[in-house]
N, C-alpha and C positions, 0 to 999 in steps of 0.2 A: 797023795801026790796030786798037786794040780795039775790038770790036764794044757796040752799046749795053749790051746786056741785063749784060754781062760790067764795064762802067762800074759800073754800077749794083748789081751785089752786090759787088765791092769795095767803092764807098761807103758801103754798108750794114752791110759786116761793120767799117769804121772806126769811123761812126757810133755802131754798138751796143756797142764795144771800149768807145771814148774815155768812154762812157757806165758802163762797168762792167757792162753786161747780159749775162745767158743769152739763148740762146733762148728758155728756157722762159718766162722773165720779160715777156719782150715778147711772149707767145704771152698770158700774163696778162694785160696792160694789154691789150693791142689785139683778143683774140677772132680772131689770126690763126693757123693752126694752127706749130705747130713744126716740121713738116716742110716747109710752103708757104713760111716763113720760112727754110728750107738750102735747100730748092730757089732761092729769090731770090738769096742769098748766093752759092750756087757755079754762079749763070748758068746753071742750067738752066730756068727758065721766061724764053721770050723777050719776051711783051705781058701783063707783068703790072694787072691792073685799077685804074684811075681811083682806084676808092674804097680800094684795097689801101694804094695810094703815099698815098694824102691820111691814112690812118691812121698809117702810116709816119714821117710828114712830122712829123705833130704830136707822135707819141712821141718823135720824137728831135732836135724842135724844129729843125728842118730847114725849108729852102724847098720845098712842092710844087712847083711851075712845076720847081723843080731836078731832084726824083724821076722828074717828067715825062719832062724832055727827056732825063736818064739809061736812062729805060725805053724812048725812043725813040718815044714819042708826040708830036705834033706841041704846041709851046706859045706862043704869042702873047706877043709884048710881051717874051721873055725880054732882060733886055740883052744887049746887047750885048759882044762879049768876054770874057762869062763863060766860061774858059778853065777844062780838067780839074785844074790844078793850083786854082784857085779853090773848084773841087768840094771835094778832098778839104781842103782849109784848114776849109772850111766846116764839112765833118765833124767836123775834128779841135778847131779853136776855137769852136762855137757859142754857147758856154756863158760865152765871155770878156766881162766889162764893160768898159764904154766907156772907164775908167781905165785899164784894161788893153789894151785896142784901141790907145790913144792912144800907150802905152810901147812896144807891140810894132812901131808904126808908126814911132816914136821910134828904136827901137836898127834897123831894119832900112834908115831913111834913113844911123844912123851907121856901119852896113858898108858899104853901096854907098859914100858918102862917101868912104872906105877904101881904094876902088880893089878890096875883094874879094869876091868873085861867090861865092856858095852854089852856083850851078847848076852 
């Protein structure tokens, strides 16, 4: 099992990929430093701060509650079943419209259908 903190800068370094960001760049928008930002990425800080993730969250249009329960802080109400594969979807499609939501839900009912399995 991966441990949280190690969730959580994977997610981060997809997050800021799928985005097209530097480091540096989001060291820009957010006033967070660029090294605090590679320390989160390659799981060397393990209880990163509340208000770190909530800047995080917003930059990359991301769910707090998600940052949260990735950095291993306890969080209320999260649903249920949000499963790590949900994480990184999240990461990777944040940015999809509802058009596109609707298609990708579309072709992925008509593979199961199919009888064939991605996983």
């Amino acid at each position: 099992m991966i441990e949280d903190h190690k969730k959580l800068g994977e997610f981060l370094v997809a997050a800021r990929k799928r985005m097209g960001l530097s480091l540096r760049s989001v060291e820009e928008a957010t006033e967070i430093s660029n090294a605090y930002l590679s320390q989160l990425e390659n799981a060397r800080i393990k209880s990163p701060a509340p208000v770190i993730l909530h800047k995080l969250a917003k930059h990359y249009s991301v769910p707090y509650s998600l940052l949260m329960e990735l950095a291993g802080h306890p969080v209320a109400d999260l649903a249920e079943g949000f499963s790590e594969s949900s994480a990184r979807i999240a990461a990777r499609f944040s940015d999809v419209t509802e058009e596109e939501e609707d298609e990708l839900a579309g072709y992925l009912e008509f593979i199961r259908s199919r009888g064939k399995s991605l996983r």
